[in-house]
N, C-alpha and C positions, 0 to 999 in steps of 0.2 A: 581833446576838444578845446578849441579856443574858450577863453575867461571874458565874458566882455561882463563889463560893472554895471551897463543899465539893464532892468528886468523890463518884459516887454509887458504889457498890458496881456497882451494873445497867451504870454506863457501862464499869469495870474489866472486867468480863465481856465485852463487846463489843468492846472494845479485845484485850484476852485472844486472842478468836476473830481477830480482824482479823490479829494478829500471827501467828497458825497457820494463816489461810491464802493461799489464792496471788491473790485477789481481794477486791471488796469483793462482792460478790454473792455468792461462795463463802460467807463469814462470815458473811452474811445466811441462807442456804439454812439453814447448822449451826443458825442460833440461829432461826429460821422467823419473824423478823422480815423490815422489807424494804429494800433497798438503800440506798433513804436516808434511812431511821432511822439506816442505821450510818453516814452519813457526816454527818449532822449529830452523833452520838453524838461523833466523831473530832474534827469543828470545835471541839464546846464545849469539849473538852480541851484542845486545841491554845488556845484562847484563854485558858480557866484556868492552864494551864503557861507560856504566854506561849513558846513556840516549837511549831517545825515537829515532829511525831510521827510520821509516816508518809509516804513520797515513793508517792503514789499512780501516778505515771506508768510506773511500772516495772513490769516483770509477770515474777515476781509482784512483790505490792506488796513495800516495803520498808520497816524502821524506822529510823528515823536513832536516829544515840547516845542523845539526851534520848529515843528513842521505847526502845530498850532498856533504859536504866533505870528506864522505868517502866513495863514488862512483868514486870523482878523483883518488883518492889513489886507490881504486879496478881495474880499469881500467889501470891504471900506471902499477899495479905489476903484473896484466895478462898480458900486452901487453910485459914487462920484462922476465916474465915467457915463454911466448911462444919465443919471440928472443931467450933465452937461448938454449931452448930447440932440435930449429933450427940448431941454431951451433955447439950442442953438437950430434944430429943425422948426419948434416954433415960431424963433422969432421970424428967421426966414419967408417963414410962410403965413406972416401976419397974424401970429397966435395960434394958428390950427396946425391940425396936422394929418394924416390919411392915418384909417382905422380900420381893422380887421376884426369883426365883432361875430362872436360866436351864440347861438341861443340856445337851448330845448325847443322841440315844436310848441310844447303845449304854451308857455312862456311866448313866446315870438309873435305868435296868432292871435293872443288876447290885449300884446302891451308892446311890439313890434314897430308897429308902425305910430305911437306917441313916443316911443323914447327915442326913434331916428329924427322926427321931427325937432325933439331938445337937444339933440345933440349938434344937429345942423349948424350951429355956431360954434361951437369947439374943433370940426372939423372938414379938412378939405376933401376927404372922400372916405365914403365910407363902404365896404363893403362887409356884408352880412352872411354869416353861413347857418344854416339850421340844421337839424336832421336827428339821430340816436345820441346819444352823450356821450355810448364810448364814443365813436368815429370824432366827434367835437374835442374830445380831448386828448384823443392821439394829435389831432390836427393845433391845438394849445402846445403841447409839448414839444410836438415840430416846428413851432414858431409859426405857423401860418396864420396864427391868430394869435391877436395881441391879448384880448380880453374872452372870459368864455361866463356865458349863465346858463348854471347844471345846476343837478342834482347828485353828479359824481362828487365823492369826496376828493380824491385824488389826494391822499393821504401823505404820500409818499414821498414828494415832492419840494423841500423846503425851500427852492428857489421861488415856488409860488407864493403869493401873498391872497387872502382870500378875506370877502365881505359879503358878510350875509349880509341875505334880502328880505326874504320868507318865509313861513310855515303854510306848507299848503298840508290841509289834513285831507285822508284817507275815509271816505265814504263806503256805500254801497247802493249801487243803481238795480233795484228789483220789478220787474212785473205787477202789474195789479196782482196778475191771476197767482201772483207767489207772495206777496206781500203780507196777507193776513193784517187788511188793513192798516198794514206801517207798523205792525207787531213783531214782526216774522224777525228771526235773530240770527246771527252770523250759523249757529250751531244748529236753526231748525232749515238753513237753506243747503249749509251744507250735506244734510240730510234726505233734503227733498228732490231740492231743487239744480237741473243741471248750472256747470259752472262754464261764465264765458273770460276768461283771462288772458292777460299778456303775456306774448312767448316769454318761456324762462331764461332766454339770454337778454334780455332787456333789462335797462336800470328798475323799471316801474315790474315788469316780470318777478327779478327778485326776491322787489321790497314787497309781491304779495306773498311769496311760498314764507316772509319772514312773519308776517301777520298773522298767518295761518296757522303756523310753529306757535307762534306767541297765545292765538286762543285756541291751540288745542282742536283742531278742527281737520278734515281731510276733502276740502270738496271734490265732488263729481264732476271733473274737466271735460267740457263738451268739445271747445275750442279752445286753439291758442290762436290771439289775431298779435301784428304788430301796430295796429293802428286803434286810435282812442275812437275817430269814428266811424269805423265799420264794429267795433265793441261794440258802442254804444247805440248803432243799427239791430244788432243781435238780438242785445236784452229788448230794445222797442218792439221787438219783431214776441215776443215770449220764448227767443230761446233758453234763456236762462238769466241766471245775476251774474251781477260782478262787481269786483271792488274797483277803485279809479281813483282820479283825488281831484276836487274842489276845483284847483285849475284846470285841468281835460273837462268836465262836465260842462264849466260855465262857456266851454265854447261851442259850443254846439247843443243851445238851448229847445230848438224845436224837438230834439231826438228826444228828450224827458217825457213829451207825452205820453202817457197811458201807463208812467213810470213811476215808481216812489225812489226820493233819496233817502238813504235811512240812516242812522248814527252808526258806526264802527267802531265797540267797546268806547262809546263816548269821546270820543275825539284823541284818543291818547296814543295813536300811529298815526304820522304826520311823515312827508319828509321835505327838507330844509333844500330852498334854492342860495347858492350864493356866486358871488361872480369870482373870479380869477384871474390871475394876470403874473406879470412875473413885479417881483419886484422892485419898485422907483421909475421902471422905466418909462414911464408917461407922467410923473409928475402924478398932479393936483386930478387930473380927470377921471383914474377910476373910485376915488372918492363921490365925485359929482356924480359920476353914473350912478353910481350904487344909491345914492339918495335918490336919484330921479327915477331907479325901477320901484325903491320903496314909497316913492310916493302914487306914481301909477297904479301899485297894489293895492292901497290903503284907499285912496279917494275914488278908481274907477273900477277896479276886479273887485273887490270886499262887498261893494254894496249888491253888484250883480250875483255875488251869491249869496247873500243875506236873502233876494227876492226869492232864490229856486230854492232854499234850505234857511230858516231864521234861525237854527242854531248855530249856523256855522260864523256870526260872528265871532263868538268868542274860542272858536277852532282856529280862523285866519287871518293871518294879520302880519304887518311886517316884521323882521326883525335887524338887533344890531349886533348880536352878539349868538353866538351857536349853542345850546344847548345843552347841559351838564348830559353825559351820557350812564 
C-alpha cells in the first residue's frame, strides 16, 4: 500500500467512528460505507503513523495509546472542520443558513409555529419534521435532521450534543363519574376504573408501564391509542382514565370538559424535553434555539396550564441542566 504523508480529513472520520464503536462493521453500518473500506482506511494510517492504532482482535475493538492520541487530534480537526464550514455556508448566505428541524407532536402543536417564526432570521429555509420520537431520531442519526426536540434520551450517542428545555410532568385526566370529586387516587382508579393508555411501543407508552412499576399499581387496560387526541376523546367520552403530561392536555383544552386533572404522586414523574444536534456543527444557533423554546414554555405553555391545573406551576417549567437520576 502506498505511504502518502498527508491524512485525509475523510480517513479521520472513519477512524473517529471506528474508535466509537464496538466493531468494524458497526463503524461501517454508522458511516454506510463497507467493512473494508474501513479497514483499509485504518491500515493506511497505521502505515502513515508508522505504529499499530487499533488492536482489532478484541471485541469490542480497542485503541492503543498512539490510537488515542490521535482520536484527540481526530476529533479536534472534525469539530474545526465543521465550525469552518458553518461560517463559510453562512457567510455566504448572508448569515443564514437551511435547517432541518425535527420536533415531538406534542411540542410542535403548542410552540411550533412561534419558534419558526424566531427563527426566521437565522435561516434561509427551514424545513420541519414531526411525528413518534423514535422515527425523529433514527431520521437525527441519519443526518436528515440537523436538530431534534424529544423526549428520547438517545444515550448512546457521544457525537450528539444535547440542551435541555423542559419538565413537562405527568398528570391524570379522569371522569367526573370516576373522579370522586378530585379524590380518587392512582391505586383506587386502578381498581376501579378502566384504563385508557398509550400503545407500549411509544416513548409516552413506556414512561406509563414505568409509573405504574414505580406506584405499584396494575391498571385495567381498556385501550391502547397512539394519539393524545383520540386518548383524551375516550376519557371525555367515560371511557375510562389516563395518564398523559401537561404538554398533551394543554393542547386540546375543550376535551377537559366534564374532566378532572388530578396530581400523579405529586408531581414527582415528569419527563424531560431537550433538543439535539450533533456537535459544533451549526455554530452559535442551537444554543439560541434552545433558549428560545425555553422561553416559549415559560411565558406562553406554563401559564396555559396554570389556568387547566394551578398546581402545576410548580411541576412545569423550563429547564438548563438534566436532572440528577
Amino acid at each position: 500500500m502506498k505511504k502518502n504523508k498527508n491524512i485525509e480529513i475523510s480517513a479521520l472520520r472513519i477512524f473517529a467512528a471506528v474508535s466509537e464503536a464496538e466493531t468494524l462493521t458497526q463503524a461501517a453500518e454508522r458511516l454506510g460505507i463497507t467493512q473494508s473500506a474501513v479497514s483499509q482506511t485504518i491500515k493506511q494510517l497505521e502505515i502513515q503513523t508508522e505504529t499499530l492504532l487499533v488492536d482489532t482482535r478484541s471485541r469490542p475493538v480497542k485503541l492503543t495509546p498512539s490510537g488515542q492520541v490521535l482520536k484527540d487530534y481526530a476529533l479536534q480537526i472534525i469539530d474545526d472542520t465543521r465550525r469552518m464550514l458553518v461560517d463559510v455556508r453562512m457567510t455566504a448566505k448572508g448569515g443564514t443558513m437551511p435547517l432541518n428541524l425535527g420536533m415531538v407532536d406534542s411540542f410542535c402543536d403548542v410552540a411550533g409555529l412561534q419558534l419558526m417564526r424566531q427563527l426566521n432570521p437565522y435561516v434561509s429555509k427551514l424545513t420541519l419534521r414531526t411525528g413518534l420520537g423514535s422515527s425523529l431520531s433514527e431520521d437525527l442519526l441519519n443526518r436528515n435532521l440537523d436538530i431534534l426536540i424529544t423526549s428520547d434520551p438517545i444515550d448512546e450517542h457521544p457525537e450528539l450534543q444535547r440542551y435541555p428545555i423542559l419538565r413537562d410532568p405527568f398528570v391524570m385526566i379522569v371522569p367526573d363519574m370516576y373522579s370522586q370529586e378530585g379524590a380518587a387516587t392512582p391505586a383506587w382508579l386502578a381498581e376501579h376504573a378502566p384504563f385508557i393508555r398509550y400503545t407500549r411501543e411509544s416513548r409516552l407508552g413506556k414512561l406509563t408501564d414505568l409509573i405504574s412499576r414505580r406506584l405499584g399499581i396494575q391498571p385495567q387496560t381498556a385501550c391502547e391509542l397512539d394519539s393524545t387526541q383520540t386518548l383524551m376523546r375516550f376519557v371525555q367520552s367515560g371511557q375510562g382514565w389516563a395518564i398523559t403530561t401537561g404538554l398533551c392536555l394543554v393542547r386540546y383544552p375543550e376535551l377537559l370538559e366534564g374532566c378532572r386533572v388530578l396530581q400523579l404522586a405529586s408531581g414527582a414523574n415528569a419527563r424531560h424535553l431537550t433538543m439535539l444536534c450533533r456537535h459544533t456543527e451549526l455554530g452559535a444557533l442551537p444554543e439560541q434555539i434552545a433558549a428560545n423554546c425555553r422561553a416559549i414554555y415559560s411565558d406562553e405553555i406554563v401559564p396555559e396550564l396554570i389556568q387547566i391545573a394551578p398546581w402545576l406551576e410548580h411541576q412545569a417549567y423550563a429547564i438548563t441542566e438534566m436532572p440528577a437520576i
